[in-house]
Phi, psi and omega in degrees: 000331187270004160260358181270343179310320194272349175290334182272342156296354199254356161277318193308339156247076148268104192307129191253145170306170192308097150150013219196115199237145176299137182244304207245082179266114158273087185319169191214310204201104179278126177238149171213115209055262163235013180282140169238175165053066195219111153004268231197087195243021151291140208076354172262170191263172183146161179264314211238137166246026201323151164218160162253129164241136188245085196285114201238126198232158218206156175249149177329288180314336190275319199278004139305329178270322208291313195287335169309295219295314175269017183254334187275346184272350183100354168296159171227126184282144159254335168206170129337118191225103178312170190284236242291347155295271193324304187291358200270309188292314181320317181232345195254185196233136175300013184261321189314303189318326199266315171291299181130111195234075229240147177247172163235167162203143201268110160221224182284310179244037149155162188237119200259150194213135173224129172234111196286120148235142179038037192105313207247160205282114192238347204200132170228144171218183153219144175259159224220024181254183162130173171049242159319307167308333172306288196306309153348288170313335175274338187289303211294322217254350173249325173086043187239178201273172189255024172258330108013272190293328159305337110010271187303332181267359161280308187277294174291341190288151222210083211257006170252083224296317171343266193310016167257165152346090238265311205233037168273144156238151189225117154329115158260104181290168188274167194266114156037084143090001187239151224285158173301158192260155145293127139240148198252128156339288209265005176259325177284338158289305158334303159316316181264001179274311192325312207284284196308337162297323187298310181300319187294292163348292171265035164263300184328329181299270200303328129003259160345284177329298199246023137093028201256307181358057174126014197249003172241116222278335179264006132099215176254130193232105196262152194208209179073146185311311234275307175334331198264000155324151193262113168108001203288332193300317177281349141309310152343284196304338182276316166305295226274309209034070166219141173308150191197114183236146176265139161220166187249179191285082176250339179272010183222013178246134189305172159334318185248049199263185179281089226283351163327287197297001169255075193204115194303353139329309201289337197310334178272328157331303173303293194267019161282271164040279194263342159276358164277334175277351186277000000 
């Protein structure tokens, strides 16, 4: 046990580019001598000890605002958690894990993806979309203010312009005194299908890239404020043409929980949670 501790402080001190610090080192893979692709290598005998490690790094300046942000709240941090390890304990089940598993999680200024095999963690990305580009596209593309537009992609919003309405208008009031706005369904959907073909798309890429393609056998598992688009799953399911289910954090909240919280904004909440207690 104390070499394998120690093999894993000696990544934590791995020279990183400028501006940018280790939040996480995974193990993956253990080699001992010439035995490779070894779990778990505590109790085998050997001279020599080697791992593959998957090491996920943070830029200074974010995780500097993140200890602001939560100092100003009256908190104190105890660590770093990337988003989809945390939203991972919450929701995915060690059998996912094991089968082959990406999860994404949608969030507002981005969308982060961890992808699970045989247990172990093989793959972390982030796309620098979510949300928010969403809500843009609608200020931009409807011409309403941008508390509006977050409005209409919340209540109304759509990621399959087919399933909307053909000829629904949804009544906007107007700015001090000017007449209320029209906006069309099925044009607001467009907007948001555009963006969300884009995001999959470069989920899908990286996906590919690293050779996960048709090899995960428990598909894709969507999470996030972003999850709650009306049809996204089936968007998902059209690009990618891999199973793709949305969940919220439920399986861990007690009998008397808060029914708020059965909501896929919280997952990653839920599962900061459940990594303080672990």
């Amino acid at each position: 046990v104390a070499d394998v501790s120690r093999l894993t402080s000696d990544m934590h001190r791995m020279v990183t580019p400028p501006g940018s610090e280790i939040i996480h080192v995974a193990p993956q893979h253990y080699h001992i001598e010439y035995e490779e692709g070894i779990k778990d290598p505590v109790g085998m005998s050997g001279v020599k000890l080697e791992g593959d490690f998957h090491v996920i790094t943070a830029p200074t300046n974010t995780i500097n605002n993140v200890y602001k942000c939560v100092k100003r709240a009256g908190l104190e941090v105890d660590h770093l958690i990337f988003t989809p390890l945390a939203a991972s304990l919450a929701v995915l089940s060690e059998e996912e894990k094991e089968a082959g598993v990406c999860l994404v999680d949608i969030g507002g200024g981005a969308v982060s993806i961890a992808i699970f095999q045989e247990g172990i963690l093989l793959l972390t990305e982030v796309i620098p979309l979510g949300g928010e580009a969403i809500t843009a596209d609608i200020k931009q593309g409807c011409s309403v203010m941008e508390s509006q537009a977050a409005l209409l992609k919340t209540k109304f919003g759509e990621a399959i312009a087919e399933e909307a309405e053909e000829y629904a208008l949804i009544t906007i009031p107007g700015l001090r005194s000017r007449p209320a706005k029209e906006v069309s369904l099925r044009n607001l959907a467009h907007i948001i299908e555009a963006r969300m073909e884009e995001i999959i798309d470069l989920i899908l890429t990286r996906v590919i890239a690293a050779g996960f393609h048709g090899k995960l056998a428990a598909g894709i598992v969507i999470t996030g404020g972003g999850a709650q688009l009306q049809h996204v799953q089936k968007l998902f399911e059209y690009i990618t043409g891999m199973d793709t289910r949305i969940v919220c954090p439920i399986e861990h909240l007690g009998p008397n929980h808060d029914t708020t919280l059965q909501n896929t904004a919280y997952t990653t909440g839920v599962g900061l949670i459940l990594a303080g207690f672990k």
